[in-house]
TORBA-537896 format. One line per field, with one value per residue: residue in one letter; z, x, y of N, C-alpha, C in turn; residue number from 1. Coordinates in nm, 3 decimals, decimal comma. Last residue first. Layout:
residuo <- c(A	...)
n.up <- c(Z	...)
n.east <- c(X	...)
n.north <- c(Y	...)
ca.up <- c(Z	...)
ca.east <- c(X	...)
ca.north <- c(Y	...)
c.up <- c(Z	...)
c.east <- c(X	...)
c.north <- c(Y	...)
num <- c(NUM	...)
//
This chain:
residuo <- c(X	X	X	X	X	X	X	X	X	X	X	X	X	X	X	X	X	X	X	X	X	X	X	X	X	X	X	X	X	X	X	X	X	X	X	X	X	X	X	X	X	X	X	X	X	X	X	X	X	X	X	X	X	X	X	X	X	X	X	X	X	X	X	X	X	X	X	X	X	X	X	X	X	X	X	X	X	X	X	X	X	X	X	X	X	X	X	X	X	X	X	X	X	X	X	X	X	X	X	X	X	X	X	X	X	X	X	X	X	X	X	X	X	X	X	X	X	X	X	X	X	X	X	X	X	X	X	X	X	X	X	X	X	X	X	X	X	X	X	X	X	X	X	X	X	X	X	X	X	X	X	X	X	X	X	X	X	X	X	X	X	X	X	X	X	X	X	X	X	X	X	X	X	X	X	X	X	X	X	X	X	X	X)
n.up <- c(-10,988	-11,264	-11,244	-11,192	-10,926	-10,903	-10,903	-10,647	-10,495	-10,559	-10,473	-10,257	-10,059	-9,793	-9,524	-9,347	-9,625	-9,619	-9,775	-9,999	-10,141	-10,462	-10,697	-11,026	-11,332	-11,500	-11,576	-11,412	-11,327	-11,029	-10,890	-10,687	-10,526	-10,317	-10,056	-9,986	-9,686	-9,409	-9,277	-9,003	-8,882	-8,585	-8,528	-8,346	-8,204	-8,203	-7,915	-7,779	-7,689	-7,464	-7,485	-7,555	-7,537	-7,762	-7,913	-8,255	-8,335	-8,184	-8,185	-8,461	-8,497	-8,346	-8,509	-8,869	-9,196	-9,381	-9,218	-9,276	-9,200	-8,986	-8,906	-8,802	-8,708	-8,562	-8,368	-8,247	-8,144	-8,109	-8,049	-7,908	-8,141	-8,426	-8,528	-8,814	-8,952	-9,200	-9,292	-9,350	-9,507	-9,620	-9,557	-9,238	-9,162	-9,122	-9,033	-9,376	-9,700	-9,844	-10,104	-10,158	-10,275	-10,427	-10,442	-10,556	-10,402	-10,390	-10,251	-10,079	-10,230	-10,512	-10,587	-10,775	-10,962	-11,176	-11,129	-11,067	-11,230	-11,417	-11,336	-11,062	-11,069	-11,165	-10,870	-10,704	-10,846	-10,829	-10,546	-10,396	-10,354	-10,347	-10,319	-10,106	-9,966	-9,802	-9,704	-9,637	-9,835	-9,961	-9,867	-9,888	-10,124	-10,204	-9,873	-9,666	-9,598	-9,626	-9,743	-9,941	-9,935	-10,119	-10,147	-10,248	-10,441	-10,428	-10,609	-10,570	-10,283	-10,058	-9,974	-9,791	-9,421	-9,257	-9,192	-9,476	-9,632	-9,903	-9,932	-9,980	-9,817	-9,559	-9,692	-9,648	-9,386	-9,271	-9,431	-9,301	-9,057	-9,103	-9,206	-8,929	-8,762	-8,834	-8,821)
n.east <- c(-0,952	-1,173	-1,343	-1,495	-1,505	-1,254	-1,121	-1,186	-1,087	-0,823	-0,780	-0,821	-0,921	-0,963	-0,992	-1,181	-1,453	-1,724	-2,051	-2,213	-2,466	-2,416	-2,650	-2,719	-2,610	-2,485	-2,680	-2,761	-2,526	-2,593	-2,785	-2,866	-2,653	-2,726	-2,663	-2,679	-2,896	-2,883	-3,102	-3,175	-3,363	-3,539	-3,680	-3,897	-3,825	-3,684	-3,542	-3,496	-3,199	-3,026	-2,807	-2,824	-3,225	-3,464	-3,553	-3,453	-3,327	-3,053	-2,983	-2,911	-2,679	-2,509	-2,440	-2,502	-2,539	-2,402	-2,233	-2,381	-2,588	-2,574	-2,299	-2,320	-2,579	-2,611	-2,376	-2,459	-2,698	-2,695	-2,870	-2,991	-3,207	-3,264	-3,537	-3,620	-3,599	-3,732	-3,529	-3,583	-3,351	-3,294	-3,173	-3,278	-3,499	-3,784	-3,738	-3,565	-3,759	-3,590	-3,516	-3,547	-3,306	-3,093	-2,792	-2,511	-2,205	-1,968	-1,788	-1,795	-1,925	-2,167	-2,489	-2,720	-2,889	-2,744	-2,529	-2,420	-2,292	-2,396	-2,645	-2,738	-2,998	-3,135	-3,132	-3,297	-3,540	-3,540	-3,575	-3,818	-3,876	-3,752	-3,906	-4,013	-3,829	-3,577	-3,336	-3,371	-3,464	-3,256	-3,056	-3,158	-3,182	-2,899	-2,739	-2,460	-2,209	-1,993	-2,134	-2,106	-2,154	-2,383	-2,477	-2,761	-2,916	-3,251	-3,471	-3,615	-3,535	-3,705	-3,661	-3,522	-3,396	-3,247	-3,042	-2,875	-2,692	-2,756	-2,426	-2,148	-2,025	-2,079	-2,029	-1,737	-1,638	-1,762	-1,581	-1,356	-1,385	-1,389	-1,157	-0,948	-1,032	-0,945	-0,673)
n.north <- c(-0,374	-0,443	-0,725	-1,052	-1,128	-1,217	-0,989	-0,834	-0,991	-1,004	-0,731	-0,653	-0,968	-1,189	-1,301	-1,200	-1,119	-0,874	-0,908	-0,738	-0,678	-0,492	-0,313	-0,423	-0,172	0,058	0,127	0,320	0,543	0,724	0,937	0,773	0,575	0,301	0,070	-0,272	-0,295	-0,529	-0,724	-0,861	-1,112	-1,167	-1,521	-1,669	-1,980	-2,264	-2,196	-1,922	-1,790	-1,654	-1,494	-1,259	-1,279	-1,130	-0,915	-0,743	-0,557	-0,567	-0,802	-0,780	-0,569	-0,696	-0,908	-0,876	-1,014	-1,129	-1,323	-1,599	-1,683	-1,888	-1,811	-1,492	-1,430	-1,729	-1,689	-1,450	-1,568	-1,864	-2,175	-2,421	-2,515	-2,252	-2,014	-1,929	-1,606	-1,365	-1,103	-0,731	-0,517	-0,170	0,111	0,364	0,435	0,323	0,147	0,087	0,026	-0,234	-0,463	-0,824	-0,996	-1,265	-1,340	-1,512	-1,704	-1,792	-2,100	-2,318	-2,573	-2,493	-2,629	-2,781	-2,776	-2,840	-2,505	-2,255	-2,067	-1,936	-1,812	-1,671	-1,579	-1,827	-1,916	-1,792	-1,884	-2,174	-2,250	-1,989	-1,763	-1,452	-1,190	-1,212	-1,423	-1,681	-1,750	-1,998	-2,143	-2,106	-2,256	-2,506	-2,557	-2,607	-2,680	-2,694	-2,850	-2,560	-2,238	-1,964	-1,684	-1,416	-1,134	-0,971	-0,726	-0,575	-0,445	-0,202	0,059	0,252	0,582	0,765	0,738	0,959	1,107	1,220	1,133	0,820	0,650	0,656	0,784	0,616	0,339	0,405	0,396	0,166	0,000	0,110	-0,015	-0,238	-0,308	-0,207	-0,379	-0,625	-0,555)
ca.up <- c(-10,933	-11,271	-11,260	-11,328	-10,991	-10,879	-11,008	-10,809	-10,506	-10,549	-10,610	-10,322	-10,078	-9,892	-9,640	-9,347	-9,500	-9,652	-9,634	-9,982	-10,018	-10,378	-10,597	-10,914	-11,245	-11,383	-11,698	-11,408	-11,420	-11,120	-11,016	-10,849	-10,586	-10,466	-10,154	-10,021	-9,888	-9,500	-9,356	-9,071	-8,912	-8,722	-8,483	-8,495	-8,200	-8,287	-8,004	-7,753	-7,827	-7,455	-7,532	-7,648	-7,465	-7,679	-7,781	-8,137	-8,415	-8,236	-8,056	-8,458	-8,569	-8,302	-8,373	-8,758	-9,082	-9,404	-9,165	-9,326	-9,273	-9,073	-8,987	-8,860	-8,783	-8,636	-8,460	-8,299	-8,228	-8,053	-8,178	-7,928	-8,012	-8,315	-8,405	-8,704	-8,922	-9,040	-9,298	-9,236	-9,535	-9,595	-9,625	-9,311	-9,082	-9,149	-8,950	-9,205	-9,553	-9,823	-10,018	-10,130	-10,164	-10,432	-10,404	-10,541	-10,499	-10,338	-10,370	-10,073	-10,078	-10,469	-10,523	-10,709	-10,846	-11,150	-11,191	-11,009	-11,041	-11,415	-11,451	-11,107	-11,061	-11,212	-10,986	-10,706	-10,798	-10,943	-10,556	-10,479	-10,315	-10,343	-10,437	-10,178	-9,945	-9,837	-9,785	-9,493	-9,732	-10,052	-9,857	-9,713	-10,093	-10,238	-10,026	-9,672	-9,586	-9,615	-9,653	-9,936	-9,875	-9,994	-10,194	-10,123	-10,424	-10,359	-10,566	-10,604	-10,407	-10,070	-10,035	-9,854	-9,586	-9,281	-9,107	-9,361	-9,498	-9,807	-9,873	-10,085	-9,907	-9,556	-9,605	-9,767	-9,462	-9,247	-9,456	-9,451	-9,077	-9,052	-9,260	-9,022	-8,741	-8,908	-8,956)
ca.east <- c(-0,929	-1,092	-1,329	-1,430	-1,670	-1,338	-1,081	-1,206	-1,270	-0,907	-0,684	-0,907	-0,871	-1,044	-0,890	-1,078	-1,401	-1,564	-1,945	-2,124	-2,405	-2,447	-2,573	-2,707	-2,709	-2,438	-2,590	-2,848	-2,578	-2,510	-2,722	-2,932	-2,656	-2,659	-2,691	-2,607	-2,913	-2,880	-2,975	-3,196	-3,270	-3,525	-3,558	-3,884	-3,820	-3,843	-3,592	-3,539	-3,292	-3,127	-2,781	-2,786	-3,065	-3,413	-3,546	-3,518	-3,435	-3,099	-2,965	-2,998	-2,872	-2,596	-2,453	-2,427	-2,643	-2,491	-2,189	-2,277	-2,664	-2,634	-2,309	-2,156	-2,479	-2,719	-2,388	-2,356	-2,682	-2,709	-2,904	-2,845	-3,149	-3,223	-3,405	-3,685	-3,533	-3,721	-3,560	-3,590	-3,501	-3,266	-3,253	-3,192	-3,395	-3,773	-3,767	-3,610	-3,701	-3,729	-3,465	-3,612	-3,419	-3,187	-2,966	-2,593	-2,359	-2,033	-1,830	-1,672	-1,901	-2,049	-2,379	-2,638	-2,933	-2,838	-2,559	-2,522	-2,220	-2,307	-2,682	-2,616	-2,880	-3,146	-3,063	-3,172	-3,510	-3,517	-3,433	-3,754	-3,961	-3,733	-3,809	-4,083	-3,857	-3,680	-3,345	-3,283	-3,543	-3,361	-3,007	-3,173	-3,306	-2,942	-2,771	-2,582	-2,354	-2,033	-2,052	-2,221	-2,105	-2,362	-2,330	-2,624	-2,821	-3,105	-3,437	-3,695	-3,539	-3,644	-3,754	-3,662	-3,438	-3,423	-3,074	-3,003	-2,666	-2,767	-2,569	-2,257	-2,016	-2,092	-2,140	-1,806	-1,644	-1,789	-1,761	-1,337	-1,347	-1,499	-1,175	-0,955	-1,088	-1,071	-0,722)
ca.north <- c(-0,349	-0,422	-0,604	-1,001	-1,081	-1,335	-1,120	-0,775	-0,962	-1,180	-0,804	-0,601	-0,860	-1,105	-1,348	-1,183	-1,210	-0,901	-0,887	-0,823	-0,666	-0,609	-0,310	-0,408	-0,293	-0,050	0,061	0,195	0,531	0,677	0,974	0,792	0,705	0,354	0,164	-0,147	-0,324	-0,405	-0,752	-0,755	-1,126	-1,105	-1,429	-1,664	-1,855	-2,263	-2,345	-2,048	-1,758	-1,711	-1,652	-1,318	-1,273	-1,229	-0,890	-0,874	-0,601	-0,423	-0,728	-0,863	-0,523	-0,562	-0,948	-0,838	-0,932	-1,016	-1,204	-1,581	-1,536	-1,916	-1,927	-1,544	-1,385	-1,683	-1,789	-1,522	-1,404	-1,743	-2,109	-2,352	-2,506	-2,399	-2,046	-1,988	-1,715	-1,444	-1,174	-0,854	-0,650	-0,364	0,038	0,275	0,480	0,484	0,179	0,001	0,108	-0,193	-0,323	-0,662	-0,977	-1,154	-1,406	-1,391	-1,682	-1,730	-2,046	-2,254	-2,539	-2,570	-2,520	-2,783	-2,731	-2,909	-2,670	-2,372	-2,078	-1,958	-1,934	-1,771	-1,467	-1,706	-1,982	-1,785	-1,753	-2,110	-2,193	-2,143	-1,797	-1,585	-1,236	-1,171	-1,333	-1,642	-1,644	-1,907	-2,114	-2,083	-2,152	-2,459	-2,551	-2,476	-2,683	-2,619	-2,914	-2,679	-2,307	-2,121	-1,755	-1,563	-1,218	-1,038	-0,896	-0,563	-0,563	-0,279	-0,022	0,139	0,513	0,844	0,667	0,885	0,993	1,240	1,162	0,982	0,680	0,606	0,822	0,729	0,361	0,375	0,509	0,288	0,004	0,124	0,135	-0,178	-0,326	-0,145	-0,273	-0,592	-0,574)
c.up <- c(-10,891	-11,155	-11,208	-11,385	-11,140	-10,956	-10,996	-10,981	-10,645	-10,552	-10,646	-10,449	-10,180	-9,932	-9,730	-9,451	-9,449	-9,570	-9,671	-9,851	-10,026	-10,220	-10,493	-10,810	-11,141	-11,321	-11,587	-11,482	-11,390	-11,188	-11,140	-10,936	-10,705	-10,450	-10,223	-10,143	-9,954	-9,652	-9,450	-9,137	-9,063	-8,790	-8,624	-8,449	-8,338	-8,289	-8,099	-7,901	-7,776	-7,552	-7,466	-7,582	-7,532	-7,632	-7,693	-8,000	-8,330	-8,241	-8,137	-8,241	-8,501	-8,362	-8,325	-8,612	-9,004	-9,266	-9,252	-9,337	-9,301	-9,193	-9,042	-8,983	-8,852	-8,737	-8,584	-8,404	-8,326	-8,166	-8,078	-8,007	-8,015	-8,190	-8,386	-8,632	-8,821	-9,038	-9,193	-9,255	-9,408	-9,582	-9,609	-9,429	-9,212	-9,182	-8,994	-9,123	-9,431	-9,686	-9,986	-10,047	-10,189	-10,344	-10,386	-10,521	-10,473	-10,444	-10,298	-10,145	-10,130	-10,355	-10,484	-10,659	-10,728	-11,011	-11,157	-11,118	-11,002	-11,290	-11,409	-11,168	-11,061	-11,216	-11,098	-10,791	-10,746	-10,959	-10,717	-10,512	-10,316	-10,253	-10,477	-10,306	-10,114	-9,838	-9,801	-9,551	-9,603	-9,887	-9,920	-9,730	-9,895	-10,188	-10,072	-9,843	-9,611	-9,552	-9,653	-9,855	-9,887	-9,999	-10,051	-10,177	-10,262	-10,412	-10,528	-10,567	-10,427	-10,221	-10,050	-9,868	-9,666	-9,417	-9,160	-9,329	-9,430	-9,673	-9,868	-10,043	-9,996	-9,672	-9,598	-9,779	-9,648	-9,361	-9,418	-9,489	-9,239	-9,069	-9,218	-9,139	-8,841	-8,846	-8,960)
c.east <- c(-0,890	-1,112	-1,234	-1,436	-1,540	-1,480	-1,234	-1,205	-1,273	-1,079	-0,790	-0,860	-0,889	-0,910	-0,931	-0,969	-1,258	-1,530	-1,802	-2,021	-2,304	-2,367	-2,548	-2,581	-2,713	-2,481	-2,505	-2,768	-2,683	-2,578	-2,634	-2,857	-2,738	-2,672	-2,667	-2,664	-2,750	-2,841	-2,942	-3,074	-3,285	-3,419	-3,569	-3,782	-3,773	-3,925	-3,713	-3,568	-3,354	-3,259	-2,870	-2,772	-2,999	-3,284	-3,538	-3,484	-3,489	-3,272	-3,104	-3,053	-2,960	-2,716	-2,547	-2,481	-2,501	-2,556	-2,300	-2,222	-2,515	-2,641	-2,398	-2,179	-2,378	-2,651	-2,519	-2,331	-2,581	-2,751	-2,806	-2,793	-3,018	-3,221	-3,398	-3,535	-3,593	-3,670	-3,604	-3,602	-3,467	-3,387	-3,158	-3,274	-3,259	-3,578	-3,752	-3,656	-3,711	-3,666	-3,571	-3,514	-3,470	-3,284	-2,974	-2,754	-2,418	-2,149	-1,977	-1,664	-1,772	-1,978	-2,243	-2,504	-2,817	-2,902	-2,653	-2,600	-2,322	-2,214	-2,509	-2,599	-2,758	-3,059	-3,047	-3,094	-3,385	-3,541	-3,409	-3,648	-3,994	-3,814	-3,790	-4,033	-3,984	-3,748	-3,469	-3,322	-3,488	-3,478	-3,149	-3,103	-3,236	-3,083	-2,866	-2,628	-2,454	-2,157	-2,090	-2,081	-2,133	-2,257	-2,328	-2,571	-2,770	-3,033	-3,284	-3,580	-3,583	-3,577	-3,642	-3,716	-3,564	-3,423	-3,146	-2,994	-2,754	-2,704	-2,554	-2,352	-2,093	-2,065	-2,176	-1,987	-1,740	-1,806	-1,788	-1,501	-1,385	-1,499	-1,364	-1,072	-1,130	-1,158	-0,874)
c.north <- c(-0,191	-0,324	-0,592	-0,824	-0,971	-1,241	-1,194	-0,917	-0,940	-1,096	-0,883	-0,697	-0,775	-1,004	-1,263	-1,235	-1,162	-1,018	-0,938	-0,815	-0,761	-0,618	-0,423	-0,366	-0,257	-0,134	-0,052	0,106	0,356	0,585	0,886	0,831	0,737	0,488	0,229	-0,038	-0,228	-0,379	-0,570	-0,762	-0,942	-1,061	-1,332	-1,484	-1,805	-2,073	-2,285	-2,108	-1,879	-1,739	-1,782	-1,479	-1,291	-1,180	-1,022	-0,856	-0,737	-0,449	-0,622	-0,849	-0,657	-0,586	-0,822	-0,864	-0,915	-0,948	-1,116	-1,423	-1,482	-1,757	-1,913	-1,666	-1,464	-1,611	-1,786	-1,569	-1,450	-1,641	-1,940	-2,261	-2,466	-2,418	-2,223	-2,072	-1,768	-1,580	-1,276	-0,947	-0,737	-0,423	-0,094	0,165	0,434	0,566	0,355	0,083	0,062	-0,052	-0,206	-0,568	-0,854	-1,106	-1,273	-1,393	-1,532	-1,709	-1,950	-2,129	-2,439	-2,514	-2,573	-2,692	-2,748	-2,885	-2,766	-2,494	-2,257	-2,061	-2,003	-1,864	-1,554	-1,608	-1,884	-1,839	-1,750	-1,980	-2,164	-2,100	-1,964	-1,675	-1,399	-1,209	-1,300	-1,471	-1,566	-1,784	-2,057	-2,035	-2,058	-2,319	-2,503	-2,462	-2,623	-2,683	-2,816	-2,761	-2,476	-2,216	-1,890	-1,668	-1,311	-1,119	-0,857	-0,731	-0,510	-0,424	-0,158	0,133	0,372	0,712	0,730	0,839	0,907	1,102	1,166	1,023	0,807	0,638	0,802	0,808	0,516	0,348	0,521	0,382	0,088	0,096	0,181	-0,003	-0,240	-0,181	-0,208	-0,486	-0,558)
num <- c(183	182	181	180	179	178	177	176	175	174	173	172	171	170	169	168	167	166	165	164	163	162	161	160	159	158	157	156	155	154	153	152	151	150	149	148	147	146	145	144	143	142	141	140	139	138	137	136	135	134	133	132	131	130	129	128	127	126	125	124	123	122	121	120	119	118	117	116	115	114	113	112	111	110	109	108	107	106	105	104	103	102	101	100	99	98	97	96	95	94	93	92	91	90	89	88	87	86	85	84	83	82	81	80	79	78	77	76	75	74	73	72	71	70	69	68	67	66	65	64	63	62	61	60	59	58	57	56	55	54	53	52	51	50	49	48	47	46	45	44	43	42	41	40	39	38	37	36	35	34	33	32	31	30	29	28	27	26	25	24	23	22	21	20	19	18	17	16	15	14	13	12	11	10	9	8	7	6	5	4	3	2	1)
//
């Protein structure tokens, strides 16, 4: 299953983006679709996020008049936060965000819990040069998150583009319901 489901970013990755290797130019704001997992709240998801965009969590509140209530998120529920889509390395578009490492902090777990799969175990291999399972305490780790990209041609009427990582329970029926389109 989640070959297949890699298979399917692949291919959608390769249809939506240019082909040349080399990013011409960023865009002005990218969403990610976050995950809000238990004990996080909206000031530790504000400061995992941080960026030119967000800078407080009434920068993320903003993209979820609907979803956040007195500043409050609800565990289980995905939000939309906003970051820059900037060129990476000439190569690809996204945004480094920096994360300052726990103890016990891996790749891993950096990916999966705190950045809730936007990033991946490679790009962060890829964009830092600790072990994977020698991040020390208070190491400022770069956390690269890629922007999904658009097609000028299609219409702006459409807004944003949002990263959104698939979980394994996901499907197309429940994505399409939950952001109110038709499957």
């Amino acid at each position: 299953m989640f070959l297949l489901l890699m298979l399917l970013f692949l291919l959608l990755e390769y249809v939506c983006c240019n082909v040349e290797a080399k990013c011409l130019k960023g865009y002005n704001v990218a969403l990610a679709s976050y995950y809000v997992s238990t004990g996080l709240s909206l000031d530790d998801i504000t400061h995992l996020m941080k960026s030119s965009d967000v800078s407080n969590s009434d920068d993320i509140i903003s993209y979820n008049k609907d979803k956040i209530f007195n500043n409050n998120v609800f565990y289980f529920d995905k939000i939309n936060v906003p970051f820059p889509c900037d060129c990476i390395s000439d190569e690809f578009l996204g945004h480094v965000f920096v994360y300052s490492a726990a103890e016990g902090d891996t790749y891993d777990l950096i990916a999966k819990v705190e950045y809730v799969d936007l990033t991946t175990v490679e790009l962060l291999r890829r964009f830092n040069s600790y072990g994977q399972n020698g991040i020390p305490k208070n190491a400022k780790v770069n956390v690269t998150v890629n922007c999904s990209c658009g097609n000028s041609q299609v219409s702006q009427d459409y807004g944003f583009f949002i990263t959104y990582p698939l979980r394994p329970s996901n499907n197309l029926h429940d994505i399409a319901s939950e952001d109110h389109l038709d499957a």
